[in-house]
C-alpha positions in Angstrom: 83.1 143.6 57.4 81.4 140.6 58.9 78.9 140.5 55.8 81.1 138.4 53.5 81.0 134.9 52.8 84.6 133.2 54.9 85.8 130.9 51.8 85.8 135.1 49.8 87.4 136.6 52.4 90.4 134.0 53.1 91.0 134.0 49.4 93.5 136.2 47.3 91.9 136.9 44.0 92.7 136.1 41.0 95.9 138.5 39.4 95.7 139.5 35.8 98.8 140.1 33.9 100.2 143.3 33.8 98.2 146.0 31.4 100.1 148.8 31.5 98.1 152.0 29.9 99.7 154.4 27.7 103.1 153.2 28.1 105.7 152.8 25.4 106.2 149.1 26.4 106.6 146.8 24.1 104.1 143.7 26.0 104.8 140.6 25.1 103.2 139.3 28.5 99.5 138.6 28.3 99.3 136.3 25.4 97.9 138.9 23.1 97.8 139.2 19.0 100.4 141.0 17.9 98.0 141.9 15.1 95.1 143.9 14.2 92.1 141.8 13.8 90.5 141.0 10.4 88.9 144.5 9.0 85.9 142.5 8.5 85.3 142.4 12.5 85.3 146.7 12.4 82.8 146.2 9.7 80.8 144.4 11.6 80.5 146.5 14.5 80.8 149.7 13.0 77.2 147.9 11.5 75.6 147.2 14.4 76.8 150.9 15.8 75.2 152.6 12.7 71.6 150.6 13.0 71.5 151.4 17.3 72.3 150.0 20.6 68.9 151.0 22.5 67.6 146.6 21.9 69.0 143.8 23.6 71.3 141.5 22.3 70.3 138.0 20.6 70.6 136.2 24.3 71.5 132.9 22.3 74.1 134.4 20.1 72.6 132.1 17.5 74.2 133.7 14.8 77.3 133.3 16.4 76.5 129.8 16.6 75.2 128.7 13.6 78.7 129.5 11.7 81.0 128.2 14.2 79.0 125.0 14.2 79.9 125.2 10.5 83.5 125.4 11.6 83.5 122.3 13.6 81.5 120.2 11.5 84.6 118.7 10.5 85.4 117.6 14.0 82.1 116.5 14.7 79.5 115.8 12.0 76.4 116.3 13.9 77.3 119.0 15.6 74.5 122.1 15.0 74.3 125.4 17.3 72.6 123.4 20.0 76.2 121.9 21.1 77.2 126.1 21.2 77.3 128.0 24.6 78.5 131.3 24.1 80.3 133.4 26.9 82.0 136.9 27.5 85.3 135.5 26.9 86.4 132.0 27.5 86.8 132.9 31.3 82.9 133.7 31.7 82.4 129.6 30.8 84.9 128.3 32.8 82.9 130.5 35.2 79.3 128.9 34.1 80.7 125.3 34.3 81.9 125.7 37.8 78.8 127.3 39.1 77.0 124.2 37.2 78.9 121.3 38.6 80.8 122.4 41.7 79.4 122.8 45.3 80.1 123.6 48.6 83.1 121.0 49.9 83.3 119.4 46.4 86.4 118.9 44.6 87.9 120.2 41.3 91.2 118.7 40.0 93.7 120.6 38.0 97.3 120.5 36.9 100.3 122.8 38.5 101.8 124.6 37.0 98.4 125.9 34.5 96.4 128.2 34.8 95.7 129.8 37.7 91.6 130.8 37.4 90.7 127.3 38.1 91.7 127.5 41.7 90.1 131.3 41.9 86.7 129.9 40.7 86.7 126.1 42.8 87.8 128.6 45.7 84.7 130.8 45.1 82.0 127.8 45.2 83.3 126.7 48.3 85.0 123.8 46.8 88.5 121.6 47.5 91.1 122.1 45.2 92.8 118.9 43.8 96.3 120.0 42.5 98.5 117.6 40.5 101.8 118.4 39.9 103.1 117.9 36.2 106.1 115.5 35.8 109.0 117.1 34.6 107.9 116.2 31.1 104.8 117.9 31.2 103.3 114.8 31.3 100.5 113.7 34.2 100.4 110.7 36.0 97.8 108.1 37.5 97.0 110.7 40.1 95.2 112.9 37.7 92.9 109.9 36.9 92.4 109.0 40.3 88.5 108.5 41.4 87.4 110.2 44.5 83.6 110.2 45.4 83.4 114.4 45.9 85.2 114.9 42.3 82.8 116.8 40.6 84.9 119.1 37.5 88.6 118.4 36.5 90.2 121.3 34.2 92.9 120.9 31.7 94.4 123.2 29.8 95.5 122.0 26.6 97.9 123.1 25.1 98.7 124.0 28.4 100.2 127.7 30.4 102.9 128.2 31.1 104.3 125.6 29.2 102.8 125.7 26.0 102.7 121.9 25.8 100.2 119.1 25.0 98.5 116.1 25.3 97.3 114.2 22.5 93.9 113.7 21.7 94.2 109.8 22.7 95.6 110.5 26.0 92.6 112.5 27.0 90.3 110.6 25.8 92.0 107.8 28.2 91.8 110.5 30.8 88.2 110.9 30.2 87.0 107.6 30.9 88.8 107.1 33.4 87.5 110.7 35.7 84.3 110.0 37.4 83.5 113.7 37.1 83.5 116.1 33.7 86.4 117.2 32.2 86.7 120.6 30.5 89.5 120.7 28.0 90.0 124.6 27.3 91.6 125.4 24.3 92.4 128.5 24.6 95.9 128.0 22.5 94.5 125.3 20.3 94.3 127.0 17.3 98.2 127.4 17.3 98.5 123.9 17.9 98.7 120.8 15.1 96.2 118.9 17.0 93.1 119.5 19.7 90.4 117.2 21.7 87.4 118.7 19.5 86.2 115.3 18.1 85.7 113.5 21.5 83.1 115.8 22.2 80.9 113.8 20.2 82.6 110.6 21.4 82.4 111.0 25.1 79.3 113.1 27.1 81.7 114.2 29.7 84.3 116.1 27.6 83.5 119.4 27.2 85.9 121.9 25.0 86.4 125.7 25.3 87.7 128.3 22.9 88.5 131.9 22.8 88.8 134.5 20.2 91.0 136.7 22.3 94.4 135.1 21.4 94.0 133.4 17.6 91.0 136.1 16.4 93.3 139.3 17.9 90.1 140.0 20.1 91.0 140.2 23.7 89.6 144.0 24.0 86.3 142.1 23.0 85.7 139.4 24.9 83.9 135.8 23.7 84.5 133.0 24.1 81.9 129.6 23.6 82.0 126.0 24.5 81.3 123.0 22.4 79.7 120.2 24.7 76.8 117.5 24.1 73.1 119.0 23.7 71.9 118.0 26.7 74.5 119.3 28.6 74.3 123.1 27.1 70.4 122.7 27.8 71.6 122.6 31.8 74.4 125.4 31.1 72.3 127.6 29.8 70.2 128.2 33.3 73.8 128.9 34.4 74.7 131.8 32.2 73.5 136.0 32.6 71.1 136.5 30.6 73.0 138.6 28.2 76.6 137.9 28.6 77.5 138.6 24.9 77.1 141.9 23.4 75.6 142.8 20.6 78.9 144.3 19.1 80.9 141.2 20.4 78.5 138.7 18.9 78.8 141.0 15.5 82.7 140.9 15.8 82.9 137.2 16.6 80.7 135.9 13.8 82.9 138.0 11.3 86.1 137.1 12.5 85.7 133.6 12.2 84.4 134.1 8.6 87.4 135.3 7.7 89.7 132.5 7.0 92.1 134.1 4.8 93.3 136.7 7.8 93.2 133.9 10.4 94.9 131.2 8.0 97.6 134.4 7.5 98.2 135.6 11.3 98.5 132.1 12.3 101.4 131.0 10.0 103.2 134.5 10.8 103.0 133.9 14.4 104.1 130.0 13.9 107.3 131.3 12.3 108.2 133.9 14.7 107.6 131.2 17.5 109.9 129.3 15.8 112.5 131.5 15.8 112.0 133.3 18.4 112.8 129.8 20.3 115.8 129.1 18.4 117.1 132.6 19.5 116.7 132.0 22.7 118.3 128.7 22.8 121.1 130.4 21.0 121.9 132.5 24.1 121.6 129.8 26.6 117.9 129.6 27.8 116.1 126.0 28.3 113.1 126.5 26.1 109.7 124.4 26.4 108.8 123.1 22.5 105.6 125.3 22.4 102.2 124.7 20.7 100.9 127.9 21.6 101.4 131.7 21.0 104.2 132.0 23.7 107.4 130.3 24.8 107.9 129.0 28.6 112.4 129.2 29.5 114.9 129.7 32.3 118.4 130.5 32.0 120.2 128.1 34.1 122.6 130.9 34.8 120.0 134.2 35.4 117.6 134.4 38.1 114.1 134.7 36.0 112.9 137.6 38.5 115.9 139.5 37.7 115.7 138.9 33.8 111.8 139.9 34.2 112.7 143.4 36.0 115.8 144.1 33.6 113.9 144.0 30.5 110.7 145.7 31.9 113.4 149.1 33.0 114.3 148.7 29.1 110.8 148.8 27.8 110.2 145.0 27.3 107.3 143.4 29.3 107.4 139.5 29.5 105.6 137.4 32.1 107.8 136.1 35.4 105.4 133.4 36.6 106.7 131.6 40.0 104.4 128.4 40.7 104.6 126.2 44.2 106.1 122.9 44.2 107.2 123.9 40.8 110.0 126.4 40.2 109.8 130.0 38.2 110.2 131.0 34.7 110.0 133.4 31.9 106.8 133.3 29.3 107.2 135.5 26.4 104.7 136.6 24.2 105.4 135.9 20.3 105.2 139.2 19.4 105.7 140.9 15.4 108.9 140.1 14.0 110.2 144.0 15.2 108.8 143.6 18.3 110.7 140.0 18.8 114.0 142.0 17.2 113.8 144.6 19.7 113.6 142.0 22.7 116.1 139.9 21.9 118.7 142.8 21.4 117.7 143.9 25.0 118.0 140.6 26.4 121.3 139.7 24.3 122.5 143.2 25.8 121.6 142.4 29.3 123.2 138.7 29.1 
């Protein structure tokens, strides 16, 4: 098929992580809730079910906007729906802002290891990938910061995946000025996190900051996600974006699960405590463990061969992620899970150590 564009063709695809249907598994792979979402998010849609589906969506989302607006204003005084673009999950704006800013033969700067979208999207515009390594800290040197005349979009994943680490809010601020080019902070872990970038927004036009309700609102079957940038930069996304990419029913669910700060406030400390200990327990049977800031936990066993570890626990009904990244190394990132599911793991995984 001579009919497709080269740079699609030489390209692998990006790989989800593994969704097994109707299995038994206990998946602590993808980053999910372990939880149901708030009830108030099933009242919502069953709502909007009950009064028809035959009209289009709001294409602005505004009331989706208008309250988490209200949740930032905290972070950013000012801030009103205007700084809002809203997208089918976080993915579809990491998707907008690279159509927006990237071209043919540009480049887009990432770290290694993160995630691995970035590259699938630079590689679908055509564009040069800039890959810098982190240090064995997790921390990034001057080559992040470095100035090159076709950097157009640098992505940074904080706190960051596989590693569940991150940067203060000073340090990317420094890294901000410094970029000649926009810098997306996506925040798809932030809520699980004791800090996040949200207030330079409003201090620096090139920061942008995304957020998804898949991982913190237990509504990754749903898919939204929004971004919080300067006016006048959401004014040029907006040409970007379908014309309808939220749902009715996910605009509806969205809006009434961040209303609901008791359940959130609630899931949030229980996953924070299983996190904890679910790191302490692997210590305690020899694993190197990443401090997290996010719903999962990056190890190795400096004895075990992580690929080995990954397929013994999947043929006893335990699904983790084995992520292997060049230049880097391999590793196991497990999901915090419920307390029972975390139980059941780590009796596996003491049984196969």
């Amino acid at each position: 098929m001579n009919y497709i564009r080269a740079n699609i063709a030489a390209m692998t695809g990006y790989v989800p992580g593994e969704q097994p249907q109707g299995s038994k598994l206990i998946k602590l792979n993808t980053n999910e809730n372990p939880y149901a979402c708030s009830p108030k998010v099933k009242a919502s849609i069953g709502r909007i079910c009950q009064m028809g589906l035959q009209k289009y969506p709001d294409p602005q989302a505004m009331a989706f906007r208008t309250r988490v607006a209200d949740l930032h204003r905290s972070e950013i005084p000012d801030i009103d729906p205007n700084w809002i673009l809203c997208g089918n999950g976080s993915d579809d704006i990491l998707t907008i802002l690279t159509r927006a800013f990237v071209d043919t033969n540009d480049l887009v700067r990432f770290p290694n290891p993160s995630y691995v979208l970035y590259e699938t999207l630079a590689s679908i515009q055509g564009a040069t990938c800039d890959i810098v390594n982190f240090k064995n800290d997790w921390s990034l040197g001057d080559d992040f910061t470095a100035v090159h005349d076709r950097l157009r979009l640098t992505y940074l994943a904080n706190p960051n995946s596989p590693s569940g680490t991150v940067i203060l809010s000073a340090e990317v601020a420094e890294i901000a000025n410094a970029l000649p080019c926009p810098l997306l902070v996506d925040e798809a872990y932030a809520d699980f996190a004791d800090t996040n970038c949200m207030a330079l927004v409003a201090e620096n036009e090139k920061v942008m900051v995304s957020r998804t309700l898949s991982k913190s609102y237990a509504l990754a079957g749903l898919r939204f996600g929004y971004l919080v940038a300067q006016p006048q930069i959401i004014r040029e996304l907006a040409k970007v974006k379908d014309s309808y990419n939220c749902d009715a029913l996910s605009i509806a669910g969205a809006t009434a699960a961040i209303d609901d700060r008791t359940w959130f406030e609630e899931t949030r400390t229980a996953i924070l405590a299983t996190r904890e200990r679910v790191t302490q327990e692997l210590q305690r049977l020899g694993f190197e463990c990443v401090p997290s800031h996010a719903n999962f936990v990056w190890c190795r066993h400096p004895q075990q061969e992580s690929q080995q570890l990954y397929q013994q626990l999947k043929n006893q009904g335990i699904l983790v992620r084995y992520m292997n990244y060049p230049d880097w190394g391999d590793g196991l990132r497990i999901t915090v899970g419920t307390d029972e599911q975390i139980d059941a793991f780590l009796a596996i995984l003491s049984g196969i150590l």
